[in-house]
C-alpha positions in Angstrom: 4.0 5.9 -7.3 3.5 7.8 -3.8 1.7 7.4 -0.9 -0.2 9.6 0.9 -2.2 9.6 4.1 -3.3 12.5 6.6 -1.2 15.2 8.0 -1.8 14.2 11.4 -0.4 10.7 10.4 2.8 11.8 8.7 5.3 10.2 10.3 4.1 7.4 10.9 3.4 7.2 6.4 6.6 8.1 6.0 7.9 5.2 8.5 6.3 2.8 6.6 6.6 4.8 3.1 10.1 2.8 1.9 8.2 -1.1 2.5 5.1 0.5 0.8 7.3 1.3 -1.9 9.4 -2.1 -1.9 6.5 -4.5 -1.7 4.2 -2.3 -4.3 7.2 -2.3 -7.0 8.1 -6.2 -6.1 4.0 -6.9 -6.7 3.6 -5.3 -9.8 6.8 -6.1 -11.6 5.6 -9.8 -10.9 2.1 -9.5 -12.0 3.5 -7.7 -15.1 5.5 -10.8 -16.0 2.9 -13.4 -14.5 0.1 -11.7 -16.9 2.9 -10.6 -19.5 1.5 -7.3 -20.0 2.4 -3.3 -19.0 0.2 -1.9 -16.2 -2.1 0.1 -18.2 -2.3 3.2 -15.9 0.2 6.4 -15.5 0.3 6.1 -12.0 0.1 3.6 -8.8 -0.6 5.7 -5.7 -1.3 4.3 -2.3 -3.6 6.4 -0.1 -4.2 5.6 3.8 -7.3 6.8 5.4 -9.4 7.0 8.5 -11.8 5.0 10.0 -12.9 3.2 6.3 -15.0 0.5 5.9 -13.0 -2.1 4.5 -9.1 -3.0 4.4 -8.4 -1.7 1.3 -10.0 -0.6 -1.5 -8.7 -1.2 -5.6 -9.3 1.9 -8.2 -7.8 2.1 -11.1 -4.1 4.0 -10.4 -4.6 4.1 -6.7 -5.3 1.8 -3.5 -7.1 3.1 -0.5 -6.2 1.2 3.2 -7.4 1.7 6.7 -4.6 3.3 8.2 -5.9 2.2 11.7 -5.8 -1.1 10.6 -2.9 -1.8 8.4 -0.2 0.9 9.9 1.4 0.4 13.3 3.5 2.3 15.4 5.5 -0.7 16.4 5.2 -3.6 14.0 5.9 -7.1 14.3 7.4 -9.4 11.7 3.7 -10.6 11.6 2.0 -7.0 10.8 4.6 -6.3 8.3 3.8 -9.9 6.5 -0.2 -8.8 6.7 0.8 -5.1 5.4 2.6 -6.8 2.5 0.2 -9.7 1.9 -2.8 -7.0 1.8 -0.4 -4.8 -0.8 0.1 -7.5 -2.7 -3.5 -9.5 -3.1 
């Protein structure tokens, strides 16, 4: 798993890269046990972009977000609950 974003955001992705990390791992171990079956793809990236038309976005080994939206430079309790919610649905 990695996430990546744009080089003018770096820091700010690699701020938030260790929760990414935690909450995607948490998700999928749960769904795996929930659905009692292996993810079926080699990879689970997470990708933040620009100015995109929706939240996020599901494809099969990765998961585009808004980084405007979802990424803050100082986040409350509440934005870090959205962030994971939004990982997680």
């Amino acid at each position: 798993m990695s996430v990546y974003g744009m080089k003018t955001s770096e820091q700010l992705i690699e701020s938030y890269a260790p929760f990414i990390f935690n909450v995607a791992q948490k998700t999928m171990t749960f769904y795996e046990i929930f659905f009692g079956t292996k993810y079926p793809f080699s990879k689970f990236d997470q990708v933040f972009v620009k100015d995109s038309w929706f939240l996020a976005m599901e494809n099969a080994g990765m998961v585009t977000y808004d980084e405007y939206t979802n990424l803050k430079i100082n986040p409350t309790v509440d934005d870090n609950y959205y962030l994971a919610e939004l990982i997680a649905h």
